[in-house]
N, C-alpha and C positions, 0 to 999 in steps of 0.2 A: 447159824449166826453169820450175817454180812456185815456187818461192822469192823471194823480195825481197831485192835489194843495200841494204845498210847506210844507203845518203843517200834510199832508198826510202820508210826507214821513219818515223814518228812518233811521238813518245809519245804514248799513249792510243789509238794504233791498237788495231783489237778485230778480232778471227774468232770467228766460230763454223764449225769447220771439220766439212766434209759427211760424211765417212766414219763410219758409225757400228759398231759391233761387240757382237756376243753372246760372253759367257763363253763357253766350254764347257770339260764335264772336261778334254777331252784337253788343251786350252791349260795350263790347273791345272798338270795330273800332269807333262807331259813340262815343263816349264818349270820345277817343283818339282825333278825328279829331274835335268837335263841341270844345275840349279844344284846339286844336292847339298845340297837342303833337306829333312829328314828329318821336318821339322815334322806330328806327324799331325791338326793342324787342315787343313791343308793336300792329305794323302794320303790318308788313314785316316776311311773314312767313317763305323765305327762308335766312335773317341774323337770325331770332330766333332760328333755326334749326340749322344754324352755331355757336350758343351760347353754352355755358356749357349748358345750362337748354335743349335745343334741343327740343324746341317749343314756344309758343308765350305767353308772361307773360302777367299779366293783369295788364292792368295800374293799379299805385298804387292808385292813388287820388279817382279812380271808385269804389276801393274796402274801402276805408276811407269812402266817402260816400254811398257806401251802406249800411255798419255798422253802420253811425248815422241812415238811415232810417230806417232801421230794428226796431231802437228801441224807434222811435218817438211815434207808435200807445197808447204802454203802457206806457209811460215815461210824454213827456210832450204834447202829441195833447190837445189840446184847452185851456192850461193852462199856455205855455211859452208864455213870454215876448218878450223875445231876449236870442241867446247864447250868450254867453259874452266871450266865447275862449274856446281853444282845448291845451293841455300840453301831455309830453311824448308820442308823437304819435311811434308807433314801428310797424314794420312788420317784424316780426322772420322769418314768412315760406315765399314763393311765392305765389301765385293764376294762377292757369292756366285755360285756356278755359273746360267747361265740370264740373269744382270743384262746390260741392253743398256747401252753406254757411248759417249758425247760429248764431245767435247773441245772445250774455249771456248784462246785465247790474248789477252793482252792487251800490248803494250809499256812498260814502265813505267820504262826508262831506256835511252837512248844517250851514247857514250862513244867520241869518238873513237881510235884505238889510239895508242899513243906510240912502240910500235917496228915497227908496219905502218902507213903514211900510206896504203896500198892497202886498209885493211881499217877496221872499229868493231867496237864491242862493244854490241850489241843485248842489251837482257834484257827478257825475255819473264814472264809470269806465266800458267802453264798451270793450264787447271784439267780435272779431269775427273768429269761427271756420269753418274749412273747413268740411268734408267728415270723414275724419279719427281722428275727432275730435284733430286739431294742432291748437292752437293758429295759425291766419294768419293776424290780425292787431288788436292793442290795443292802448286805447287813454283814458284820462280822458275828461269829457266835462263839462264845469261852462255854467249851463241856470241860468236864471234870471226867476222865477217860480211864477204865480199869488196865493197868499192862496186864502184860502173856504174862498169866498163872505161873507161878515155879514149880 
């Protein structure tokens, strides 16, 4: 288990967590189409090319979830409950096909639970960079967190 129980953590605790990841189409397409995103920034390489951006964006919601899993190994594997929501989701830059991605996390509130005395609520502030290290989507995340067993 890499994850950290709830009385583990700190506010102001920081990761930069090791795994890092290349787009590629196929992540795109099948991740587009298995959502039923028709979007053709998305699919359709000759409207993306007709875009301002003049190539093919990466679905957004692919790159929101890569960022939580980035940062699942050290955060909460075998220790969350439930996430409990996701607030100020932003993507300042785009993501294109080819961009290598990074995921930083940071603690920025605990909260112990009122109806699990067994558990907290961690929220975390993910971020995820590209290549050229740009902010490319950030989000806070409320897990509901198991503490250290008695």
């Amino acid at each position: 288990m890499a994850g950290r129980f709830y009385d583990a953590w700190r506010v102001g605790d920081r990761l930069a967590h090791e795994i890092r990841r290349t787009v590629t189409e196929t992540d795109n397409l099948l991740f587009s189409t298995m959502t039923h995103n028709p979007q053709p920034l998305h699919i359709d390489a000759e409207a993306a090319r007709a875009s301002e951006f003049g190539q093919i964006l990466v679905n957004g919601t692919f790159t929101f979830a890569l960022m939580v899993g980035l940062s699942v190994g050290e955060t909460t594997l075998g220790t969350l409950i439930a996430n409990l929501g996701y607030d100020k989701l932003v993507m300042p830059k785009p993501v294109f096909i080819g961009d290598t991605l990074r995921a930083e996390s940071e603690v920025v509130a605990l909260k112990d639970s009122r109806s699990r005395p067994e558990a907290g609520i961690v929220t975390f502030r993910h971020e995820l960079l590209n290549q050229r290290g740009e902010v490319v989507c950030r989000c806070l995340r409320m897990a509901l967190v198991e503490r250290t067993p008695a």
